[in-house]
C-alpha positions in Angstrom: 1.3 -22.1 -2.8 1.7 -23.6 -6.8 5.2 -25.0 -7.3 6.4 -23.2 -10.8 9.2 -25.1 -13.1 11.5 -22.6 -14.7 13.3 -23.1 -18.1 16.1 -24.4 -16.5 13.9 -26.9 -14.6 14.4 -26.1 -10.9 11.6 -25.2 -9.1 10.5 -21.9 -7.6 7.3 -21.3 -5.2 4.8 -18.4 -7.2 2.6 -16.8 -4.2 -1.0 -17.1 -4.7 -1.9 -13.3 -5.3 -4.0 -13.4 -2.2 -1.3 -13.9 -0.5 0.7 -11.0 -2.0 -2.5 -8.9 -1.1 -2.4 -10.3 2.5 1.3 -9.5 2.8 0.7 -5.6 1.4 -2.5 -4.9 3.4 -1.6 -7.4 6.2 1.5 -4.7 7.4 0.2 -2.2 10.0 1.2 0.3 8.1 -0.2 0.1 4.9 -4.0 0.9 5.7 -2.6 4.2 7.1 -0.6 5.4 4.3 -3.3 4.2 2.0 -5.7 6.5 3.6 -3.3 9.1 4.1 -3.1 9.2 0.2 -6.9 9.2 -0.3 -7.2 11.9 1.8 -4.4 14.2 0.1 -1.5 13.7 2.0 0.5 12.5 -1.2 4.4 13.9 0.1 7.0 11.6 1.7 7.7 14.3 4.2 4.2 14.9 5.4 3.3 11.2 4.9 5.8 10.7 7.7 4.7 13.4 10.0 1.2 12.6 9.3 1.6 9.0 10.6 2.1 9.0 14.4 5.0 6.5 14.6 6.0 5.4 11.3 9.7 5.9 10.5 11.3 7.0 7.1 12.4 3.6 6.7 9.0 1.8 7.1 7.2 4.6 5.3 10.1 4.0 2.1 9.0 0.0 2.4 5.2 0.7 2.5 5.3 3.1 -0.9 7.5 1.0 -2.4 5.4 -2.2 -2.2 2.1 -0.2 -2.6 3.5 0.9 -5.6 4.7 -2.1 -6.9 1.7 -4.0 -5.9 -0.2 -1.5 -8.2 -2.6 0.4 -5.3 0.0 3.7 -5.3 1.4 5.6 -8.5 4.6 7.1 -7.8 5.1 10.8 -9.8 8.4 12.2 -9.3 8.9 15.6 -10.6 12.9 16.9 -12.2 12.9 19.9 -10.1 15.7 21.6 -8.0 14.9 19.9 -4.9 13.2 16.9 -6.5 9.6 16.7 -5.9 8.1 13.0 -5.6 4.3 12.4 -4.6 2.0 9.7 -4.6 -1.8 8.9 -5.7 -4.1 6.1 -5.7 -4.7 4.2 -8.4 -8.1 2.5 -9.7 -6.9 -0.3 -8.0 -6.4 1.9 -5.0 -9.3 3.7 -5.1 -11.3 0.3 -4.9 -9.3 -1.2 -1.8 -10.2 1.9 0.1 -13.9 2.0 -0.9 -13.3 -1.7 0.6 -11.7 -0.4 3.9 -14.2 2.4 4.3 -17.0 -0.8 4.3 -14.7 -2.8 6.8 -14.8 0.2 9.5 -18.5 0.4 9.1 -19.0 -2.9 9.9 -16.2 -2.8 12.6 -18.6 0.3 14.4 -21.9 -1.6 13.6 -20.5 -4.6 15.7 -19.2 -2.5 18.3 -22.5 -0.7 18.4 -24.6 -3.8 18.3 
């Protein structure tokens, strides 16, 4: 963890951005919505029936960070109801190319 001096010189603890990564991914949760996304399921509503088990309050957490971390994009259409629905950034895009390697290895070793 790095120790960060402000301008008023107290000290706040900055989070390595492993760490943030570890904290985004490291929620069982997150993989699934991830994936979800990739493979088109980009509503709140479906999202959440999509997702055996996730509530409406985890699912709100998970977009939220994913979106801040910068692996979702949120679009949220002014319609009459609103609309909002989610896609994977570049960023995104590359973590689940990453996951997609992690399960192949997971079923190599399995198989092995």
């Amino acid at each position: 963890m790095m120790i960060m001096q402000n301008k008023n010189n107290t000290r706040k603890t900055e989070k390595p951005v492993y760490r943030q990564l570890e904290e985004v991914i490291g929620c069982k949760w997150s993989v699934s919505v991830l994936k979800a996304v990739a493979d088109n399921i980009t509503r709140p509503g479906k999202l959440e029936r999509h997702i055996d088990g996730i509530s409406k309050k985890v699912l709100s957490e998970r977009l939220r960070k994913l979106t801040d971390y910068g692996l979702l994009q949120k679009h949220a259409y002014a319609e009459v109801p609103p609309r909002t629905e989610y896609s994977l950034t570049e960023n995104g895009k590359k973590l689940i190319l990453i996951i997609e390697q992690v399960k192949n290895l997971d079923m190599e070793i399995k198989n092995a």
